[in-house]
N, CA, C and O of each residue as an XYZ file, in Angstrom:
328
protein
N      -2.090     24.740     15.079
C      -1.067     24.652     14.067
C      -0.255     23.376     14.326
O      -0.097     22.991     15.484
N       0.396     22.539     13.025
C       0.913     21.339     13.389
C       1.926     21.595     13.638
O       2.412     22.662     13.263
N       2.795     20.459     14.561
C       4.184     20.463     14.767
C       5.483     20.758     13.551
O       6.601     21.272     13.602
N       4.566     20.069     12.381
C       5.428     20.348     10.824
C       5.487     22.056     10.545
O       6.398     22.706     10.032
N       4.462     22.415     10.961
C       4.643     23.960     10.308
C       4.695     25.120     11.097
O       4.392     26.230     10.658
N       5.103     24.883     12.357
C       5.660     25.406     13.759
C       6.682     25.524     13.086
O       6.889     26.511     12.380
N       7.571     24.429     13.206
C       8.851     23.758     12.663
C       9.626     24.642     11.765
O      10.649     25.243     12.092
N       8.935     24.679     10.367
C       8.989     25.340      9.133
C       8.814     26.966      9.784
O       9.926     27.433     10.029
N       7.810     27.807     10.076
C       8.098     28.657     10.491
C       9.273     29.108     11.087
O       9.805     30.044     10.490
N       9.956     28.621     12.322
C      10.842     28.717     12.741
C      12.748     28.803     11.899
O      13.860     29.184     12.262
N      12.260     28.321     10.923
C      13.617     27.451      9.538
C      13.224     28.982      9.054
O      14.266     29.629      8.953
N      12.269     29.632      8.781
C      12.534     30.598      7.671
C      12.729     31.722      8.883
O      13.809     32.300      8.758
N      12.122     32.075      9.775
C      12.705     32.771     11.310
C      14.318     32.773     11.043
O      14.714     33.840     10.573
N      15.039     32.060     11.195
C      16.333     31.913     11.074
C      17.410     32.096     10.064
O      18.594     32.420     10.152
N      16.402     31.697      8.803
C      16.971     32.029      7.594
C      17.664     33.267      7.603
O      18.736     33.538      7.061
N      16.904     33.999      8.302
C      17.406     36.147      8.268
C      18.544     36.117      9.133
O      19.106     37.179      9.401
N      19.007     34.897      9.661
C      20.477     35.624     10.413
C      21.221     34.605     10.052
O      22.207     34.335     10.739
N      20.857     33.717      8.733
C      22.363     33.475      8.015
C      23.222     33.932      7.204
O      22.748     34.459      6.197
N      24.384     33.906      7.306
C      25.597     35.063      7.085
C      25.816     34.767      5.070
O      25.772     33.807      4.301
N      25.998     35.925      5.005
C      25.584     35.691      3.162
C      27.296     34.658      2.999
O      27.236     34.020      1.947
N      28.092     34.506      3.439
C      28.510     33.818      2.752
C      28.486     32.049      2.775
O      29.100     31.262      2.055
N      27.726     31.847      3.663
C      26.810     30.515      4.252
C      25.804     30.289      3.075
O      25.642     29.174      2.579
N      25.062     31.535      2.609
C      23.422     30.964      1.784
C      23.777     29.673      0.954
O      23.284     28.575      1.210
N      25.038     29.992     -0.473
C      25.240     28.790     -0.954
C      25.131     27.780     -0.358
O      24.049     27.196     -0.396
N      26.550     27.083      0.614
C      26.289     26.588      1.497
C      24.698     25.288      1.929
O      24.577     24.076      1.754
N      23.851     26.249      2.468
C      22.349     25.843      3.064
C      21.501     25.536      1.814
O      20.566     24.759      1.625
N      22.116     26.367      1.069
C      21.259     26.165     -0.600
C      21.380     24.517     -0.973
O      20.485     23.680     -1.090
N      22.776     24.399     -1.107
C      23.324     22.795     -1.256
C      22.845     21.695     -0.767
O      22.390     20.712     -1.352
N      23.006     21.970      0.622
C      21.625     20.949      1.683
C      20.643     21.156      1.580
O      19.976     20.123      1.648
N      19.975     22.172      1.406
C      18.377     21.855      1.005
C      17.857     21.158      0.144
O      16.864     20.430      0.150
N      19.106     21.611     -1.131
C      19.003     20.879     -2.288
C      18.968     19.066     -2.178
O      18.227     18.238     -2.708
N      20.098     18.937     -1.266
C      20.232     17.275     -1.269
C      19.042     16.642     -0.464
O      18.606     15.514     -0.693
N      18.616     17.396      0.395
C      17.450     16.774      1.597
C      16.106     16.772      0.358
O      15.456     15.762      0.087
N      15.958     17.731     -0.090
C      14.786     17.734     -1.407
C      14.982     17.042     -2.510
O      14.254     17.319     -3.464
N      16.208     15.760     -2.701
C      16.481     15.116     -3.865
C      15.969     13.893     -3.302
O      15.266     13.048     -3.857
N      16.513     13.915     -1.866
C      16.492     12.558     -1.460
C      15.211     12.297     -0.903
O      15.022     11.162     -0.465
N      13.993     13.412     -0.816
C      13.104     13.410     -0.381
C      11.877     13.058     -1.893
O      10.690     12.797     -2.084
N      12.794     13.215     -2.447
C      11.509     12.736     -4.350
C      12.323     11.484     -4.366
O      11.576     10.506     -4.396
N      13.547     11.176     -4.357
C      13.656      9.958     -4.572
C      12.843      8.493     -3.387
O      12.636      7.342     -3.771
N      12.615      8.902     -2.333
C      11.527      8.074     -2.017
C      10.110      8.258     -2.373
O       9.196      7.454     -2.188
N      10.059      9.330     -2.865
C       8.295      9.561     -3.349
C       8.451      8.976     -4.635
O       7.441      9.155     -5.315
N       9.343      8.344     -5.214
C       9.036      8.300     -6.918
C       9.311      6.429     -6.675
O       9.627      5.884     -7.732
N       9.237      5.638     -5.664
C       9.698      4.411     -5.739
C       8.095      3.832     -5.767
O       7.076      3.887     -5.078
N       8.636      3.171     -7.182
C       7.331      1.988     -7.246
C       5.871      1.518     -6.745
O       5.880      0.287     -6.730
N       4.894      1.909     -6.420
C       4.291      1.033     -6.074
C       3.336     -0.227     -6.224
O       2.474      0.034     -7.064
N       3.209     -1.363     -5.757
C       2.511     -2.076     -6.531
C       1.125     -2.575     -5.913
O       1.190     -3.016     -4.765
N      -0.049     -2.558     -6.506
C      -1.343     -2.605     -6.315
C      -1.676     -4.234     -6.766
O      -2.631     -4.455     -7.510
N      -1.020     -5.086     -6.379
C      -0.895     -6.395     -6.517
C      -2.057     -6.905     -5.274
O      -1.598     -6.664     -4.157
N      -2.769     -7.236     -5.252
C      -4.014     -7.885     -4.250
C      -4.356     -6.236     -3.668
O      -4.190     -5.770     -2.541
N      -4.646     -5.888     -4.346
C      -5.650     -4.254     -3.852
C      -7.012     -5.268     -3.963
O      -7.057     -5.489     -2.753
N      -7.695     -5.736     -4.285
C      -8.744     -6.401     -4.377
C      -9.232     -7.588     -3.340
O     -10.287     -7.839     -2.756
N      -7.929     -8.187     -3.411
C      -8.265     -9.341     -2.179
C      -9.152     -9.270     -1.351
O      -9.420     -8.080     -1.185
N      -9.924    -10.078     -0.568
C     -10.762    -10.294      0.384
C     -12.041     -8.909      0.436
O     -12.494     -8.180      1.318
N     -12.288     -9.112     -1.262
C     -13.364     -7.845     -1.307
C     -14.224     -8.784     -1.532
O     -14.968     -7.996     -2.115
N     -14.608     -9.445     -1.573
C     -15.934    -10.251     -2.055
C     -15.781    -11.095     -3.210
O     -16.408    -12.141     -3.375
N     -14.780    -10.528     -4.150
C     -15.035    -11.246     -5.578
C     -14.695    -12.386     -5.661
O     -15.228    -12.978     -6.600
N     -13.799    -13.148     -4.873
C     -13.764    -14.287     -4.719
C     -14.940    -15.159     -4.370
O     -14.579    -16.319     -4.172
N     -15.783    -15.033     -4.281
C     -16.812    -15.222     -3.774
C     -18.048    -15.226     -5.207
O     -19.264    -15.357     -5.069
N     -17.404    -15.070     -6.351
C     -18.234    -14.773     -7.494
C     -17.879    -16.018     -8.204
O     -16.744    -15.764     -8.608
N     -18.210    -17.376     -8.651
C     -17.915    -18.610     -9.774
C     -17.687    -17.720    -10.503
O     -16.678    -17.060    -10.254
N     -18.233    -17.474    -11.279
C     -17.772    -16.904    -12.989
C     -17.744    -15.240    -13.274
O     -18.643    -14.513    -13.698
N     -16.624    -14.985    -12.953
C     -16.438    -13.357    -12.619
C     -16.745    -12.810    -14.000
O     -17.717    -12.091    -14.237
N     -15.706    -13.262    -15.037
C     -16.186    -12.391    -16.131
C     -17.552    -12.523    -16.801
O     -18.003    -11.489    -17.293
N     -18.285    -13.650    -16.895
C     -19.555    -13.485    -17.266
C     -20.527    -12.403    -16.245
O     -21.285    -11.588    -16.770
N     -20.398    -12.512    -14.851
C     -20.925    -11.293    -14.067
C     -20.654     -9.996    -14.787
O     -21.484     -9.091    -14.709
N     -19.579     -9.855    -15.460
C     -18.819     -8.669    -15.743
C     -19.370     -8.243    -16.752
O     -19.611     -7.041    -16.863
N     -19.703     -9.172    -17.745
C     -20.275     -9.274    -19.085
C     -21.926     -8.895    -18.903
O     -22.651     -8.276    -19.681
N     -22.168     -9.352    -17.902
C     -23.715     -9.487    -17.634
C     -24.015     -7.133    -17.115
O     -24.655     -6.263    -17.705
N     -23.261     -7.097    -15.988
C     -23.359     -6.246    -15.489
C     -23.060     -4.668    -16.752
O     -23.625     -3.575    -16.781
N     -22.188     -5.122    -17.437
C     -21.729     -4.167    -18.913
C     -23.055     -4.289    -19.781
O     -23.431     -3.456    -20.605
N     -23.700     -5.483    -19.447
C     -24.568     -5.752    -20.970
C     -25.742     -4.737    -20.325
O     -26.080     -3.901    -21.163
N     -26.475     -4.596    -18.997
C     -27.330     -3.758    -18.004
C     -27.168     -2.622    -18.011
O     -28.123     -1.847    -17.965
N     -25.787     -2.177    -18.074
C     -25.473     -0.686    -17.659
C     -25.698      0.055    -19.451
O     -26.192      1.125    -19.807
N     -25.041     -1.159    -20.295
C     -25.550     -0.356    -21.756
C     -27.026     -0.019    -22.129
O     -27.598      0.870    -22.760
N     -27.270     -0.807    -21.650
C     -29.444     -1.154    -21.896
C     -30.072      0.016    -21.343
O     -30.929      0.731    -21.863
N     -29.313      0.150    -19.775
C     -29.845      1.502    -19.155
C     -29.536      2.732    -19.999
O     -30.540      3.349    -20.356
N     -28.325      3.236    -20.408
C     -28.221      3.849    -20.783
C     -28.219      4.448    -22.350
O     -27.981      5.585    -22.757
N     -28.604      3.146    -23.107
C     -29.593      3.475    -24.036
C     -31.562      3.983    -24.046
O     -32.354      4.552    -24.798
N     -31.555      3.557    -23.176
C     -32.679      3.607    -22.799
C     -33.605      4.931    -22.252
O     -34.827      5.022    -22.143
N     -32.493      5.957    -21.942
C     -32.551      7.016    -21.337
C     -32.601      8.277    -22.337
O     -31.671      8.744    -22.994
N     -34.021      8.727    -22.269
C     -34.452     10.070    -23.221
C     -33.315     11.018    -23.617
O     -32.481     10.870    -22.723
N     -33.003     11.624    -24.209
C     -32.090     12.485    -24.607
C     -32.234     13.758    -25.104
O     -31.241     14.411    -25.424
């Protein structure tokens, strides 16, 4: 079992001996730790050179390859009984 859900086990273990007029309270902070925890999951990312140093640089005339490789894959798949 991972250290994360040891962890978590233990948080709801405890939950049962907080005093009811606390729940609000813990409710509030959970709430803010789980706002601030989507607000870094929801920041931007950008896939700007995801491609780099894959080979394609390495191609003179990319879109005619591109053109060439589209014009093959249609041929095949016209070509194919139905």
């Amino acid at each position: 079992m991972s250290y994360a859900m040891i962890k978590k086990i233990e948080l709801i273990q405890k939950l049962s001996h907080i005093p009811d007029m606390k729940i609000d309270e813990l409710n509030k902070i959970i709430d803010n730790i789980l706002k601030e925890s989507e607000e870094i999951l929801k920041k931007p990312i950008s896939l700007k050179g995801i491609w780099k140093n894959k080979g394609f640089e390495k191609i003179n005339n990319l879109e005619l390859e591109l053109k060439t490789i589209k014009k093959e894959l249609t041929d095949s798949v016209l070509k194919k009984d139905i």
